[in-house]
C-alpha positions in Angstrom: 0.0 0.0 0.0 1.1 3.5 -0.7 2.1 5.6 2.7 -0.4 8.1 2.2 -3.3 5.6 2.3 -1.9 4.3 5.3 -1.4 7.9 6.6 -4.7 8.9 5.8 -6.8 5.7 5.9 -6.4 4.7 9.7 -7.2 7.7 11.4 -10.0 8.2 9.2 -11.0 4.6 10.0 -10.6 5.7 14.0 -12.5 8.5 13.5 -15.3 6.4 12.3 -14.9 3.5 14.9 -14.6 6.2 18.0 -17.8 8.7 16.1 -19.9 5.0 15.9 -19.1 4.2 19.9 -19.9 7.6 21.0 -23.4 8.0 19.2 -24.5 4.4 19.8 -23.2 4.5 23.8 -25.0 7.5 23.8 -28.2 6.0 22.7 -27.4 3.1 24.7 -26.6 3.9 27.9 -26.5 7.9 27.9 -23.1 9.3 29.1 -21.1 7.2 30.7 -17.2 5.6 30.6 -17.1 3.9 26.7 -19.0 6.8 25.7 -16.0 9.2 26.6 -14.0 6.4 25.4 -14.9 6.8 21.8 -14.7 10.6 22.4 -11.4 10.2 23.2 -10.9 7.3 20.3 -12.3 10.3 17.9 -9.9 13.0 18.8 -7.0 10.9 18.6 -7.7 10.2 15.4 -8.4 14.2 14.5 -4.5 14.4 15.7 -3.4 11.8 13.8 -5.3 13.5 10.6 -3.5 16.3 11.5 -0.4 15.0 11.8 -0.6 13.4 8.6 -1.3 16.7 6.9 1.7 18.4 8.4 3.8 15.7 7.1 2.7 15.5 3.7 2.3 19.2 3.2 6.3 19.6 2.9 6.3 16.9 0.2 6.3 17.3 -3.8 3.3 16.4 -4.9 3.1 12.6 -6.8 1.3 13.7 -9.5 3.5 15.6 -12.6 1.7 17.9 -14.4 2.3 18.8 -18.3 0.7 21.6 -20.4 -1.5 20.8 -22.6 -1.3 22.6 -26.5 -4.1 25.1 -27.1 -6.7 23.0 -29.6 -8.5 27.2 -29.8 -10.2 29.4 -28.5 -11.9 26.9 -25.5 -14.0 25.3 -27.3 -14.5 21.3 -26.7 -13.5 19.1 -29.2 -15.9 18.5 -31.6 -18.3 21.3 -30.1 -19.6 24.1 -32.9 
């Protein structure tokens, strides 16, 4: 797998897991300790999101981009 997926993939997937433990122990139970567990769970994962984007806002990006020569006056091809 690509590092970026991995960078960006698991805390998304925590953010999910603690969002889904807080709303349903909410429901549940009302507020108690595994609802301020997936609180907690959740903003973890916001601080791994946001190390992630502090990491990979230094880098070159992976994508090269070309120029493309001018087919007129921006018109679509084959458009009249």
């Amino acid at each position: 797998m690509h590092s970026d997926t991995i960078a960006f993939g698991v805390p998304v997937a925590g953010l999910v897991l603690g969002a889904a433990i807080l709303v349903g122990s909410l429901f549940l139970g009302g507020l108690s300790i595994v609802s301020v567990g997936g609180g907690a769970i959740g903003l973890l994962a916001i601080a791994a999101l946001a190390l992630a984007v502090a990491r990979s806002a230094g880098e070159e990006p992976a994508v090269e981009l070309t120029e493309r020569e001018d087919d007129g006056p921006g018109l679509a091809r084959g458009a009249k």
